[in-house]
N, C-alpha and C positions, 0 to 999 in steps of 0.2 A: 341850634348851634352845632348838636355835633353833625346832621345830618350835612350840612352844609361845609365843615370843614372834612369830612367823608368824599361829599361831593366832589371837591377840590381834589383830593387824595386820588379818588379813582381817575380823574381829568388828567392830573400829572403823570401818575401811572402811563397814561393810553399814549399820552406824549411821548412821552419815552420809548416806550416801546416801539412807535412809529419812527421814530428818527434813528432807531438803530436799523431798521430794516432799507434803509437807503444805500447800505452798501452790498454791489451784488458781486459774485465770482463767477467769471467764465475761461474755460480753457477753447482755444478752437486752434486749426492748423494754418502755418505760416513756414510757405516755401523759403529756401533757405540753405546756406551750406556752413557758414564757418563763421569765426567770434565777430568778423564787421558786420555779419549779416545783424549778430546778436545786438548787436550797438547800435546799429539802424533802425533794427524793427524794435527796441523798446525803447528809443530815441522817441521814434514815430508815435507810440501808444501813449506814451507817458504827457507827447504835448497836445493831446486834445483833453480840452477842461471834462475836469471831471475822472480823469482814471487818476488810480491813488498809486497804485504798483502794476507795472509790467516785469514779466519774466518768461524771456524765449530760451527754451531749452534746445541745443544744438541736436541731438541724436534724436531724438523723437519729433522736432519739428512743432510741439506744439506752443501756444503764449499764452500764460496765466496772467490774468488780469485782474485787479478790484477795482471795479470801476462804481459812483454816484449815481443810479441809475435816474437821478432829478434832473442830470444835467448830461448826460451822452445814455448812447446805447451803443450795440455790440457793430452796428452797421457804421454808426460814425466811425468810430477803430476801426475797421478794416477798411475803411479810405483813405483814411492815413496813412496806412500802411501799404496798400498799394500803389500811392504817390509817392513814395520812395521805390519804389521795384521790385514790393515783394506779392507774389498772387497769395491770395485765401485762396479757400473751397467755391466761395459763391463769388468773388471779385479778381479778377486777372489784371495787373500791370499794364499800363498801356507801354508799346515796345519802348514810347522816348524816357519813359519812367527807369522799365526793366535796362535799356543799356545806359542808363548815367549810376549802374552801382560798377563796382570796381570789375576787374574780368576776373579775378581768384570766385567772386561770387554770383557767378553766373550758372543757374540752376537749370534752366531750360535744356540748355545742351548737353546735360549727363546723359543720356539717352540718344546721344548724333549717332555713334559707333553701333547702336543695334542697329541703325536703317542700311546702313551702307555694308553691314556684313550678309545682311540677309536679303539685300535686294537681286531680282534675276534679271 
């Protein structure tokens, strides 16, 4: 009898412990300028099933995430997020994406004024 209600005990134990480990945290980089970008891009993260919190930081660019790992992975988010207009590291905007966001957040073109000062 008690081996048995033992038995159970370590069973529930391992249960537990496994279903806390479903939730995983990742930070990764998410182009961007100003607070619609922020609205956009954890618009974007929060509506694929399975992420529990998004959070895009303006000045560093990066998006903190807790996402279900049973039910999304870091790859799903960043298609979501590039179908609104914003490029990862590993996934780029397609251009009809990148120009349907507003033109205050248009990230690509910070860098036009280096080619045209320095061209000969």
């Amino acid at each position: 009898m008690k081996t048995t209600i033992l038995s159970i005990a370590m069973m529930l134990i391992a249960v537990l412990t496994y279903a806390q480990d479903k939730n995983k945290k990742l930070t990764f980089d998410v182009n961007g300028k100003c607070a619609m970008c922020k609205e956009r891009i954890e618009k974007a993260a929060l509506n694929v099933k399975g992420v529990k919190y998004a959070n895009w930081d303006i000045p560093s660019h990066q998006l903190s995430v807790i996402m279900d790992e049973r039910k999304t992975d870091a790859m799903k988010i960043k298609t979501a997020i590039v179908a609104v207009g914003h490029d990862t590291k590993e996934l780029k905007a397609t251009e009809e994406a990148y120009n349907s966001v507003h033109p205050c957040c248009k990230y690509r073109e910070d860098n036009s004024d280096d080619g045209a000062t320095h061209k000969m």
